[in-house]
MDTraj code that builds the backbone (N, CA, C; nanometers):
import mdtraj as md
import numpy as np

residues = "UNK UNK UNK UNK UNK UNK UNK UNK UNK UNK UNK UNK UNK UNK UNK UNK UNK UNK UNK UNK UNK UNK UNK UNK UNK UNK UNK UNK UNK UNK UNK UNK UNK UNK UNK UNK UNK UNK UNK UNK UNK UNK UNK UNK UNK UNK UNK UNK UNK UNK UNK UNK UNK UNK UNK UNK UNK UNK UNK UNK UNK UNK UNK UNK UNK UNK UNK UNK UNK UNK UNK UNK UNK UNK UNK UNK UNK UNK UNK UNK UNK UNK UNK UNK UNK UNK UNK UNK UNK UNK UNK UNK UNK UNK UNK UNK UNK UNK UNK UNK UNK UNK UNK UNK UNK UNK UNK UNK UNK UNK UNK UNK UNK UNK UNK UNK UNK UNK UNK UNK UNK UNK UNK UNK UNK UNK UNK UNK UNK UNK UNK UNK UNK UNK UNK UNK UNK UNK UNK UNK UNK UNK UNK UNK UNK UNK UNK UNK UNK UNK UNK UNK UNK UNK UNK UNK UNK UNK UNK UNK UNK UNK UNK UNK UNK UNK UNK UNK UNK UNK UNK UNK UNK UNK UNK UNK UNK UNK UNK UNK UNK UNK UNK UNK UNK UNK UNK UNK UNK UNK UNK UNK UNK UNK UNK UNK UNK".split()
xyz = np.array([
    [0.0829, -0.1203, 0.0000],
    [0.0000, 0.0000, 0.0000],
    [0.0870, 0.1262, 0.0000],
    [0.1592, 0.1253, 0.0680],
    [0.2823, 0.2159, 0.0509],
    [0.3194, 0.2765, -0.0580],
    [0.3585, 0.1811, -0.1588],
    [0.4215, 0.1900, -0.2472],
    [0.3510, 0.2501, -0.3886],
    [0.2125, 0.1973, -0.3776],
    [0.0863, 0.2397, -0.3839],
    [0.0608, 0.4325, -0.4133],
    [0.0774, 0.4651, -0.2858],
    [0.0833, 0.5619, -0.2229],
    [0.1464, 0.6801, -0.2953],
    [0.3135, 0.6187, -0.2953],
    [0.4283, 0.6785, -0.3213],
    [0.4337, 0.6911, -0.4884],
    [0.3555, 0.6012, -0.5567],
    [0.3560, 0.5514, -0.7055],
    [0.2366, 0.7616, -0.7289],
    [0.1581, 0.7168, -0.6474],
    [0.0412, 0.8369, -0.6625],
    [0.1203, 0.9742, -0.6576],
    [0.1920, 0.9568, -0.5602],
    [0.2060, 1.1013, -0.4893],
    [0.3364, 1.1309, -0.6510],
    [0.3658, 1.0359, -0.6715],
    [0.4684, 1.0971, -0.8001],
    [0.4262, 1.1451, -0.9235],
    [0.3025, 1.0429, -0.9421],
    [0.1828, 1.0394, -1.0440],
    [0.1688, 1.2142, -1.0469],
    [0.1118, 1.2184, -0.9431],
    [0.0576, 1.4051, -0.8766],
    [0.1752, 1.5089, -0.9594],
    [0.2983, 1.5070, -0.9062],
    [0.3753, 1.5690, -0.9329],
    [0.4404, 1.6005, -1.0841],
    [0.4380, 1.4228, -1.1278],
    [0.4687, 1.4473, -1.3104],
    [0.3694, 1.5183, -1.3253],
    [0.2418, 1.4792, -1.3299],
    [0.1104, 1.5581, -1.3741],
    [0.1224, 1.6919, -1.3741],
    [0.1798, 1.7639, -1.2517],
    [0.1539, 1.9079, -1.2064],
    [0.2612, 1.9529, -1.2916],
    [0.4136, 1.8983, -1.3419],
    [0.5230, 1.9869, -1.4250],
    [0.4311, 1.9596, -1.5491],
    [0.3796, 1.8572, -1.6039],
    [0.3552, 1.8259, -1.7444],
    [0.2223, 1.9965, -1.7345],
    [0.1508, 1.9961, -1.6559],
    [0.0707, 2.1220, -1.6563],
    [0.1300, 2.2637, -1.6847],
    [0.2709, 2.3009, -1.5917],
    [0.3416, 2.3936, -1.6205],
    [0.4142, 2.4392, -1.7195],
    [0.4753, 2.2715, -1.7789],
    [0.5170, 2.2830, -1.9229],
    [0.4370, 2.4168, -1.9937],
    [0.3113, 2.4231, -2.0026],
    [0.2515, 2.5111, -2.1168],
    [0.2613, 2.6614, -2.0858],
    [0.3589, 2.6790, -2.1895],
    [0.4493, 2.8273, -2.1845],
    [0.2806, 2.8992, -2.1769],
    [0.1604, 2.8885, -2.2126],
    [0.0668, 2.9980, -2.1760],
    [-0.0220, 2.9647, -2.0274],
    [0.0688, 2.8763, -1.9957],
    [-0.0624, 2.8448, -1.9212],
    [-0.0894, 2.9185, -1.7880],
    [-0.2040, 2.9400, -1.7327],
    [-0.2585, 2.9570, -1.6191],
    [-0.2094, 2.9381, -1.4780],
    [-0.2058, 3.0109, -1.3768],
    [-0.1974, 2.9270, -1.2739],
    [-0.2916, 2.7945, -1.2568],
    [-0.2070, 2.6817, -1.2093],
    [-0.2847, 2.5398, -1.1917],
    [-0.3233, 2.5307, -1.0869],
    [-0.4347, 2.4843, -1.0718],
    [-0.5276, 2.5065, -0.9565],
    [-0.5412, 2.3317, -0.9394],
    [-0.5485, 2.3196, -0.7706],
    [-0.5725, 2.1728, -0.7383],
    [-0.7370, 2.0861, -0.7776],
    [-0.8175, 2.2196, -0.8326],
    [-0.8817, 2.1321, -0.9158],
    [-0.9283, 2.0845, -1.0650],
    [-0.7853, 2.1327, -1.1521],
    [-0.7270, 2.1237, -1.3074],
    [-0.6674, 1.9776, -1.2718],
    [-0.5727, 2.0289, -1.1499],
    [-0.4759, 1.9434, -1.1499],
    [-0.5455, 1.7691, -1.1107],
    [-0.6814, 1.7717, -1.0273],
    [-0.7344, 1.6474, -0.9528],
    [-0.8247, 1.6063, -1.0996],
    [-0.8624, 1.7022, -1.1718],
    [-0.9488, 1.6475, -1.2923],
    [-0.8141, 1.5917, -1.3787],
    [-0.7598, 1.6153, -1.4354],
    [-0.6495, 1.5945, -1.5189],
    [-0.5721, 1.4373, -1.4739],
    [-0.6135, 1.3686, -1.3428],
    [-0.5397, 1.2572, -1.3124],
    [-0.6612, 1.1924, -1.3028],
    [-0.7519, 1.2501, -1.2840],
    [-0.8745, 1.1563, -1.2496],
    [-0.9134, 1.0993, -1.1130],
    [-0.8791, 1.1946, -1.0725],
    [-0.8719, 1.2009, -0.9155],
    [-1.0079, 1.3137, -0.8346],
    [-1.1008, 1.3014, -0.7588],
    [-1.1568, 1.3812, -0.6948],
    [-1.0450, 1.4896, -0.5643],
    [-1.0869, 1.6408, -0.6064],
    [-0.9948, 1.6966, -0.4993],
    [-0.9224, 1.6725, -0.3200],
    [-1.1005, 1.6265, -0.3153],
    [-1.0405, 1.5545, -0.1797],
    [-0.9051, 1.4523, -0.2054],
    [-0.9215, 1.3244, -0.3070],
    [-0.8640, 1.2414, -0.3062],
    [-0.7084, 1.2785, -0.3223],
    [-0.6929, 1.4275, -0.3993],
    [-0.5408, 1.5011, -0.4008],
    [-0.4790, 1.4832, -0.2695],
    [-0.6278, 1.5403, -0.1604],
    [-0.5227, 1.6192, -0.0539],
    [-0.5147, 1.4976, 0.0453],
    [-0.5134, 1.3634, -0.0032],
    [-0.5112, 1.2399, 0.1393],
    [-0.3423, 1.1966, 0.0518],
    [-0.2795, 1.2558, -0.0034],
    [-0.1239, 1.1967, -0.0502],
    [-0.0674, 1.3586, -0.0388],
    [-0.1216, 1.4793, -0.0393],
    [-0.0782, 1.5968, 0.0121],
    [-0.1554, 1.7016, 0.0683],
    [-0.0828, 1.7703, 0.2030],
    [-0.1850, 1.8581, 0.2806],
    [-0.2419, 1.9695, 0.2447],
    [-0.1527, 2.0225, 0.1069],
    [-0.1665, 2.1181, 0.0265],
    [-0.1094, 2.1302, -0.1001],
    [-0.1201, 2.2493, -0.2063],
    [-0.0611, 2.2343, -0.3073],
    [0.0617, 2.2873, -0.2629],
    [0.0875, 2.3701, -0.1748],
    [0.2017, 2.4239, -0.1485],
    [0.3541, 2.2768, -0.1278],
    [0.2753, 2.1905, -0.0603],
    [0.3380, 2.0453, 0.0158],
    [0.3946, 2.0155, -0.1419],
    [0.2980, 1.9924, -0.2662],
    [0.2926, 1.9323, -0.3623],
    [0.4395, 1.9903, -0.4331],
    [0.4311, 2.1394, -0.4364],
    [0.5436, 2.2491, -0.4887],
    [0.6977, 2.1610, -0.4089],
    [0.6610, 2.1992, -0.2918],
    [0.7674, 2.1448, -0.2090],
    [0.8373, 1.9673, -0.2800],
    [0.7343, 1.9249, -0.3309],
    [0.8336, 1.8021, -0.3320],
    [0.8830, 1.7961, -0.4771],
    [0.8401, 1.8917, -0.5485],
    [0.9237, 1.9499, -0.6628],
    [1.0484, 1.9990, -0.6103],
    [1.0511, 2.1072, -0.5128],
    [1.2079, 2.1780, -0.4730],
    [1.2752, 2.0273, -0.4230],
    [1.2079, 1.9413, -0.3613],
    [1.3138, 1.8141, -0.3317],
    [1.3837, 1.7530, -0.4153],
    [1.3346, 1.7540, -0.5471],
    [1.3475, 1.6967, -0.6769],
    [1.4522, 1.7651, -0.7465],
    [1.4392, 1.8974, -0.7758],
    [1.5133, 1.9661, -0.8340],
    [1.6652, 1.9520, -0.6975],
    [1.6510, 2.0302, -0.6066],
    [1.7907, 2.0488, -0.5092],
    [1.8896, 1.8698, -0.5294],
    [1.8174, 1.7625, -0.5271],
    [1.8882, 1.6359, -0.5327],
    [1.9255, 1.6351, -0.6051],
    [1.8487, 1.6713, -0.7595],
    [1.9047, 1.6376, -0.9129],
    [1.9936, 1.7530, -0.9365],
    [1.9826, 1.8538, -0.9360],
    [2.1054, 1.9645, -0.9822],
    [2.2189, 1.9141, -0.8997],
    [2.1991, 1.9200, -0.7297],
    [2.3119, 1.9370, -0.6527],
    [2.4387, 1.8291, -0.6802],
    [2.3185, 1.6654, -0.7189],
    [2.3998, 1.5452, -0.7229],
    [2.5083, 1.5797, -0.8393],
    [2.4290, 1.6548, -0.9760],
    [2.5404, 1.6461, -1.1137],
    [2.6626, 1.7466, -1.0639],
    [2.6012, 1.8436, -0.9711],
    [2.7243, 1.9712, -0.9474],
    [2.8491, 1.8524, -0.8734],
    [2.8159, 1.7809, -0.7665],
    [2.8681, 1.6769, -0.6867],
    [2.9843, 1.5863, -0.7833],
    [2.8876, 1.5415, -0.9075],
    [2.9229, 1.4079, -0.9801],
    [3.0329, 1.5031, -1.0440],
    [3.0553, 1.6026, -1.1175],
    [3.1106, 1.6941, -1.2050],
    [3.1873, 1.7291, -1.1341],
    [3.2142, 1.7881, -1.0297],
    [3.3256, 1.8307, -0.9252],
    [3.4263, 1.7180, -0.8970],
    [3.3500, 1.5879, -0.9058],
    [3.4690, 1.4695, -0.8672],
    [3.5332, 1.4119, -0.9910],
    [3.4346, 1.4516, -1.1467],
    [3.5261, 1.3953, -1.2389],
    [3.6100, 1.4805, -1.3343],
    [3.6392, 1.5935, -1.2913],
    [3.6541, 1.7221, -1.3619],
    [3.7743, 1.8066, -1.2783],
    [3.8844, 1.7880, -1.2864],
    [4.0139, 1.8328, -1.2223],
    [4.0009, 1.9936, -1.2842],
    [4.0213, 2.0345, -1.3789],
    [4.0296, 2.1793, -1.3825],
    [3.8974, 2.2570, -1.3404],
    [3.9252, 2.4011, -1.2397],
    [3.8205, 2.4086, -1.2085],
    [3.7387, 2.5327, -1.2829],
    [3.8249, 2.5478, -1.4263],
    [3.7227, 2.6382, -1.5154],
    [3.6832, 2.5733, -1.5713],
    [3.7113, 2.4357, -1.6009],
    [3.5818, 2.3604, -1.6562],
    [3.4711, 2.3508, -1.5817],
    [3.4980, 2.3264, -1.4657],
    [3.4087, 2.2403, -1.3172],
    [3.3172, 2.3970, -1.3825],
    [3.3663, 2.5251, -1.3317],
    [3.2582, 2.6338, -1.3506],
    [3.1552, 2.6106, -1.4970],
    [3.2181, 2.5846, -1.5747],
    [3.1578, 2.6188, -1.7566],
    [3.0654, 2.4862, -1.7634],
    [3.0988, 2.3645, -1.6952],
    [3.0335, 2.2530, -1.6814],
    [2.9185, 2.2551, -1.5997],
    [2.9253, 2.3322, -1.4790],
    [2.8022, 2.3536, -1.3919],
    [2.7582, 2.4074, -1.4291],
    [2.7600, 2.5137, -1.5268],
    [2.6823, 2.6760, -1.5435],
    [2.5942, 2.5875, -1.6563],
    [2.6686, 2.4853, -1.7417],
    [2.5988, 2.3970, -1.8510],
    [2.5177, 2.3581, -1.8289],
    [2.5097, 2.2807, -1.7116],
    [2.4258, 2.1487, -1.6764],
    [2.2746, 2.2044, -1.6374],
    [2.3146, 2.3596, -1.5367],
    [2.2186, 2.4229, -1.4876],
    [2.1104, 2.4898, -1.5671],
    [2.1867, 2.5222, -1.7466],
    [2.0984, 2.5854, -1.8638],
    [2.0611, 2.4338, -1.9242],
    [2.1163, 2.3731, -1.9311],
    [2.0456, 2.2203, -2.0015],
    [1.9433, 2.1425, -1.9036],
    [1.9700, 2.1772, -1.7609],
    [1.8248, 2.1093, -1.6847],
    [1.7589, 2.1507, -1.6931],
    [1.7578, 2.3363, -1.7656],
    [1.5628, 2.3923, -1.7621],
    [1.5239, 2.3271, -1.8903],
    [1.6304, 2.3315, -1.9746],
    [1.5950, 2.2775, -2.0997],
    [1.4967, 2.1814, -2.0808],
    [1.5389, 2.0401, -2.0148],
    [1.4908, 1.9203, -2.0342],
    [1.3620, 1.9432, -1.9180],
    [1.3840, 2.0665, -1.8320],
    [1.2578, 2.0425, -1.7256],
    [1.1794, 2.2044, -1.7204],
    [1.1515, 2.2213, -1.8522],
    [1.0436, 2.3371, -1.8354],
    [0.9309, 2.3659, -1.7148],
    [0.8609, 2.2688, -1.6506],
    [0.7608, 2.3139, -1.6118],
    [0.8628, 2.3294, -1.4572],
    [0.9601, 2.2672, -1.4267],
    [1.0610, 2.2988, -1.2753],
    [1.1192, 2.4283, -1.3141],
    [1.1408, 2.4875, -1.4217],
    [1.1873, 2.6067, -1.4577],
    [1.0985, 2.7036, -1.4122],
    [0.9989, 2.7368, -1.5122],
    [0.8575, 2.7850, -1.4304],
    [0.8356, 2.7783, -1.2920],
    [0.9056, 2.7473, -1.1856],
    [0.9118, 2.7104, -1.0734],
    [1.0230, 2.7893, -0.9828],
    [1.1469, 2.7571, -1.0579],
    [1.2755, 2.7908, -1.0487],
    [1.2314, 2.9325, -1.0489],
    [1.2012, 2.9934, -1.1421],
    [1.1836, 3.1560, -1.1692],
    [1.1042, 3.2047, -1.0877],
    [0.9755, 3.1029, -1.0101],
    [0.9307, 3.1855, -0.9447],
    [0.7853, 3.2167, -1.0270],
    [0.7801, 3.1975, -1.1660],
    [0.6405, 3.2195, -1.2723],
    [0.5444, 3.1354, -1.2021],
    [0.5702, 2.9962, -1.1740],
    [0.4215, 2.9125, -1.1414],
    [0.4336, 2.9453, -0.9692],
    [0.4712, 3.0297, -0.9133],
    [0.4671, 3.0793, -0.7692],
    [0.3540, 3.1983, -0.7816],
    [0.3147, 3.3009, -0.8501],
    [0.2453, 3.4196, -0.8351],
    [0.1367, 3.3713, -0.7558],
    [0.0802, 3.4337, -0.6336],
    [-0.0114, 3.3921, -0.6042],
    [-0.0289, 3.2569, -0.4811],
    [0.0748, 3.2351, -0.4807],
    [0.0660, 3.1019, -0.3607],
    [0.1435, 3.1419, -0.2049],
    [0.1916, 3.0343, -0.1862],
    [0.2428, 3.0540, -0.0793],
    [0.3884, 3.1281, -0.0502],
    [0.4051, 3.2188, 0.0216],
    [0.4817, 3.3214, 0.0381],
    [0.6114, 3.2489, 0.0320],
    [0.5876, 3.1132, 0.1013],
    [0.7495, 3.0706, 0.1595],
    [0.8007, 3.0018, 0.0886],
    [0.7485, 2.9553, -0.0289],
    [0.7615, 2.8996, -0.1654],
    [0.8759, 2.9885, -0.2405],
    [0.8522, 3.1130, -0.2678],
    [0.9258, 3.2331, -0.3298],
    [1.0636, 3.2251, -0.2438],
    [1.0430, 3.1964, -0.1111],
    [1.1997, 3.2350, 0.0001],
    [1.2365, 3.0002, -0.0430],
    [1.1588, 2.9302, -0.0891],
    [1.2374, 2.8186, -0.1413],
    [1.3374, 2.8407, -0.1930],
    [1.2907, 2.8706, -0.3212],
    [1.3556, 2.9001, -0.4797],
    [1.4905, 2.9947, -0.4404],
    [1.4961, 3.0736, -0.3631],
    [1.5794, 3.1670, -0.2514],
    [1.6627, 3.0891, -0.2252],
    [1.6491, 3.0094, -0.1501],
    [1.7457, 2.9273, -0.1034],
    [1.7953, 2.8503, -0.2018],
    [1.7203, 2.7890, -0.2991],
    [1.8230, 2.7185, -0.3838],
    [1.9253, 2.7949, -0.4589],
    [1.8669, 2.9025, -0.4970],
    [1.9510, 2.9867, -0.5836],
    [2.1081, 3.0451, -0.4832],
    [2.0737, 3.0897, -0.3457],
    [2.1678, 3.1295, -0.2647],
    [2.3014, 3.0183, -0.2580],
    [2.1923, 2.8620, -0.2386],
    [2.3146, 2.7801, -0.2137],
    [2.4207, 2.7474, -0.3903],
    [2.3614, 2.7555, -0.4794],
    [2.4015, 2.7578, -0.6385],
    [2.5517, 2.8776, -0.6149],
    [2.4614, 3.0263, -0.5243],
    [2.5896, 3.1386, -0.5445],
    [2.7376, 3.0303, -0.4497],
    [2.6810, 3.0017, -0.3306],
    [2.7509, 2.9265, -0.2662],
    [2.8378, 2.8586, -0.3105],
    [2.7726, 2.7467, -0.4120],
    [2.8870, 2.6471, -0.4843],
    [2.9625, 2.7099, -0.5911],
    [2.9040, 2.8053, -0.6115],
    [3.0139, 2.8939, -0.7273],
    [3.1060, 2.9439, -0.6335],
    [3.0962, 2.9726, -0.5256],
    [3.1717, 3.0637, -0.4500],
    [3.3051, 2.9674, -0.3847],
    [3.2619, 2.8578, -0.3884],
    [3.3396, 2.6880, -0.3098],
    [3.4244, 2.7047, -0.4178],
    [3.3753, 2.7055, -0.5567],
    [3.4579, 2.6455, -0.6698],
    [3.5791, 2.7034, -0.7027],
    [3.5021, 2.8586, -0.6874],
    [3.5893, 2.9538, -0.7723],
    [3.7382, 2.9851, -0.6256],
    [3.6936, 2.9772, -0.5006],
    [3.8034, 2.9483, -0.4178],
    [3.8897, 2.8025, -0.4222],
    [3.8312, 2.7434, -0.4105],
    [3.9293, 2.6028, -0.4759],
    [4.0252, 2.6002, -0.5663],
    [3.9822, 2.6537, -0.7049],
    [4.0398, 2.6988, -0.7805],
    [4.1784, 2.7734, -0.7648],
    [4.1215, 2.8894, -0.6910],
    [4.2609, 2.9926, -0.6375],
    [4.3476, 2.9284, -0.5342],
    [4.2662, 2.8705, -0.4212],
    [4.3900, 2.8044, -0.3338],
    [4.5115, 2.6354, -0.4272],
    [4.4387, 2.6025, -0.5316],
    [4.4664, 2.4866, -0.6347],
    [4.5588, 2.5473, -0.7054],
    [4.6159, 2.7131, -0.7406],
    [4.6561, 2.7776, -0.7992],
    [4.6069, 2.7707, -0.9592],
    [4.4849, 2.7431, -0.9833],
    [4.4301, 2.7668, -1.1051],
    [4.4139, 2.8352, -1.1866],
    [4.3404, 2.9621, -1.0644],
    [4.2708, 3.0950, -1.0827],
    [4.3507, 3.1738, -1.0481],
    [4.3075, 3.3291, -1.0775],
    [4.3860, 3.4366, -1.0831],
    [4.3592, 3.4688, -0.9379],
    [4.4306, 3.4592, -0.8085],
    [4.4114, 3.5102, -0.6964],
    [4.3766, 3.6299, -0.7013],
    [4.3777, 3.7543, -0.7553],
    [4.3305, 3.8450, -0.7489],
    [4.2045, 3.9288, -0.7780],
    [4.1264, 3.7974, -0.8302],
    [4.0009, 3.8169, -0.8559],
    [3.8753, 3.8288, -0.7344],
    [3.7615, 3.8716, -0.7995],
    [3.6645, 3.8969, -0.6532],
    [3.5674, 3.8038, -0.6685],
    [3.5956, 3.7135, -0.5980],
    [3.5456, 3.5734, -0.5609],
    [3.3482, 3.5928, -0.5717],
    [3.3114, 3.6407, -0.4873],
    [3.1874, 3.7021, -0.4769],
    [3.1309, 3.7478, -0.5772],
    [3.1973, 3.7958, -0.6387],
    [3.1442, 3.9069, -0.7655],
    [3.1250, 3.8570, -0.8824],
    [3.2320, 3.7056, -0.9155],
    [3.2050, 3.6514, -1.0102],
    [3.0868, 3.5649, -0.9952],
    [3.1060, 3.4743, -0.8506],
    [2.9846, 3.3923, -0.8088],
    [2.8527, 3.4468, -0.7944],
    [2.8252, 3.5664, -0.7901],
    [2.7425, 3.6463, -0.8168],
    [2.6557, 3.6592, -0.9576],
    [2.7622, 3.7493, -1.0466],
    [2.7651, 3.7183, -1.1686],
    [2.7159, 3.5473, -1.2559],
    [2.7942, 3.4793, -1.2168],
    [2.7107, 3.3243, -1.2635],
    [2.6070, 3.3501, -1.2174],
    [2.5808, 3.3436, -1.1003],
    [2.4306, 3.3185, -1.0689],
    [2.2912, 3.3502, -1.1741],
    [2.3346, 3.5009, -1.1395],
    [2.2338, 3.5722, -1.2104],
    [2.2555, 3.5401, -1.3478],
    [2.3505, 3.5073, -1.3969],
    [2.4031, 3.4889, -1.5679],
    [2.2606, 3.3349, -1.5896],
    [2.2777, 3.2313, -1.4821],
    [2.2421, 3.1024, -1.5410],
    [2.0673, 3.1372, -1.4387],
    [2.0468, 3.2392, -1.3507],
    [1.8924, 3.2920, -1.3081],
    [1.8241, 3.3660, -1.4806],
    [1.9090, 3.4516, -1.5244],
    [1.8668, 3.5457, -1.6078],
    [1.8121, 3.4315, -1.7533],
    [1.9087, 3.3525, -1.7943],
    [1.8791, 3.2743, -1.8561],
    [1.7780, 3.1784, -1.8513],
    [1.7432, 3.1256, -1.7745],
    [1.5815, 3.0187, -1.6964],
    [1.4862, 3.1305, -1.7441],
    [1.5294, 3.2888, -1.6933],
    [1.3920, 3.3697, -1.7107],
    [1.3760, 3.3870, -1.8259],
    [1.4549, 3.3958, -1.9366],
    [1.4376, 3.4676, -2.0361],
    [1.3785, 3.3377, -2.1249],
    [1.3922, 3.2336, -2.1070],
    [1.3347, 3.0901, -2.1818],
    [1.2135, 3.0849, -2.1249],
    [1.2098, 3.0801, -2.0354],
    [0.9995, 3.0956, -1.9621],
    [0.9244, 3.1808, -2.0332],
    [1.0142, 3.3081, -2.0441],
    [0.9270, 3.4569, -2.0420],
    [0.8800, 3.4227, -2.2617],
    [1.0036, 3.3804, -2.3242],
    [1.0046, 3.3230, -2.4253],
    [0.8759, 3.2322, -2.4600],
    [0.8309, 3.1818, -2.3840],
    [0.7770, 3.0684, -2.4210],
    [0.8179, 2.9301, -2.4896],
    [0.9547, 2.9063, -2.4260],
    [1.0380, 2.8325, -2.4725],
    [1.1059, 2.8204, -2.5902],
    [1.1051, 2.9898, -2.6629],
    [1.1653, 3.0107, -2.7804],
    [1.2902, 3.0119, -2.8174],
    [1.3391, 3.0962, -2.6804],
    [1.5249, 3.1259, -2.6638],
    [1.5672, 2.9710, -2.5716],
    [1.6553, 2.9110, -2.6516],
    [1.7640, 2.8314, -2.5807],
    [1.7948, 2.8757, -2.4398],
    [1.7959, 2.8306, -2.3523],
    [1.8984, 2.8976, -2.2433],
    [2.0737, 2.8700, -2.2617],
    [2.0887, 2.7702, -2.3420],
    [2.2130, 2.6929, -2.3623],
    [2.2396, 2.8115, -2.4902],
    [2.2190, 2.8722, -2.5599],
    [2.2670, 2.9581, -2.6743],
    [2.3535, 3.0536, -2.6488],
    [2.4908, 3.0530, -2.7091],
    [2.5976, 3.1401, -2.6524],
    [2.6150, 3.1510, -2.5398],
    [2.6358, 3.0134, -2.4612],
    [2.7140, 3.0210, -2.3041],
    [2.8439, 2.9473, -2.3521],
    [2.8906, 2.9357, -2.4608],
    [3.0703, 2.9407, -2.4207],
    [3.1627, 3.0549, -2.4187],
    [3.0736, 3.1408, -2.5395],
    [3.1193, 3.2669, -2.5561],
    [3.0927, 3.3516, -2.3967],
    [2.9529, 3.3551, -2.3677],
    [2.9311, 3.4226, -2.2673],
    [3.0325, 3.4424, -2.1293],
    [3.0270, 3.2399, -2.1325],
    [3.1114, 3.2126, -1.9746],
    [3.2813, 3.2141, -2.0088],
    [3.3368, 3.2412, -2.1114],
    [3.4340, 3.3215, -2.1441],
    [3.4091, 3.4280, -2.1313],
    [3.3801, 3.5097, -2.1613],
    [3.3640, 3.6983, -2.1142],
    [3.3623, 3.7235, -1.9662],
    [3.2745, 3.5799, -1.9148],
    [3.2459, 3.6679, -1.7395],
    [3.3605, 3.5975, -1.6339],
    [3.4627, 3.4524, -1.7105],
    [3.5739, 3.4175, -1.6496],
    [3.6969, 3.4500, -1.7096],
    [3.7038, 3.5684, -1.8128],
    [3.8202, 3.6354, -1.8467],
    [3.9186, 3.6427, -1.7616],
    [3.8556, 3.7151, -1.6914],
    [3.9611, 3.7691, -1.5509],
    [4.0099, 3.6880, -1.4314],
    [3.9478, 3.5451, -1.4478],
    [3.9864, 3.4908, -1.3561],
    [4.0943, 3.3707, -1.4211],
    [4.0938, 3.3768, -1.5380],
    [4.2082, 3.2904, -1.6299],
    [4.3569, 3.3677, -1.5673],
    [4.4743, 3.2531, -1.4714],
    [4.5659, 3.3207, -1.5406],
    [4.6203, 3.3931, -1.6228],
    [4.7300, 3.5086, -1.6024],
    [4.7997, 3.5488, -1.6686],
    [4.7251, 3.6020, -1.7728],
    [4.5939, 3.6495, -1.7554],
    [4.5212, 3.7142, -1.8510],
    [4.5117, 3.8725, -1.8487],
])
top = md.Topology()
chain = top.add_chain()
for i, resn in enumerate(residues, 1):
    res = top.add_residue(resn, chain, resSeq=i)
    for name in ("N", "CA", "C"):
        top.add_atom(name, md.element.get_by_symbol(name[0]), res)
traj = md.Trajectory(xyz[None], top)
């Protein structure tokens, strides 16, 4: 029965990104979302207490799957301007493959819900500046990087470089690549941190 359970509650969740997928769509309401599985609303809320719960086990989804490839990529990837150009990749190729978690990511399928949802997405994005911030020091104490660079400022910079990009593919309607001109790009914004440059 469990398993049962757990089969549903995932059921719920593909259902709810496959909804977001649609670059026009609406806020999804838990009763689009209970007609669309074939489910009565009550029957939604006995596998979740809310839609907010439901959101939430999307952010579980996304933080495991990004964090694990940043993880997997850090251990097979010795230089650490690749490790950067490789994460910044992975992070424009997962909205790719997960539009409706993008819509999410940005904050678009949030208007309107729960407040602490918006301070989620917050936190993931803070801990993202974080691991840029791990990397790009590693790097310098590894003697990779240009010690004289401002650690913060670049990790900063990514951030918003691979935030700005998620938005501009949502706001698109999935027209603009997010992956389009990020070698050129993430060359321009790690110029300065290349040796001897």
């Amino acid at each position: 029965m469990a398993s049962r359970t757990g089969e549903r509650r995932t059921e719920i969740l593909q259902t709810l990104v496959m909804m977001l997928e649609q670059p026009t769509a609406a806020r999804v309401t838990t009763a689009a979302l209970a007609a669309k599985i074939g489910l009565s609303e009550a029957a939604l809320y006995r596998h979740f207490a809310s839609k907010a719960q439901m959101f939430e086990g999307l952010f579980e989804f996304i933080e495991a799957t990004i964090f694990g490839l940043i993880n997997q990529i850090q251990a097979a990837e010795p230089s650490t301007l690749e490790r950067l150009r490789q994460t910044t990749g992975m992070l424009l190729s997962f909205a790719k493959r997960n539009r409706g978690m993008t819509r999410v990511l940005t904050g678009d399928a949030l208007v309107n819900e729960d407040l602490r949802l918006q301070e989620r997405v917050n936190q993931i994005t803070g801990r993202l500046e974080t691991t840029y911030k791990q990397l790009i020091r590693e790097g310098i104490a590894e003697g990779q990087l240009n010690p004289a660079i401002d650690v913060v400022a670049i990790a900063s910079l990514l951030t918003h470089y691979v935030m700005g990009r998620w938005l501009r593919f949502t706001q698109s309607g999935w027209q603009i690549d997010p992956t389009d001109h990020m070698l050129a790009n993430m060359n321009i914004v790690l110029q300065s941190a290349i040796l001897d440059s």
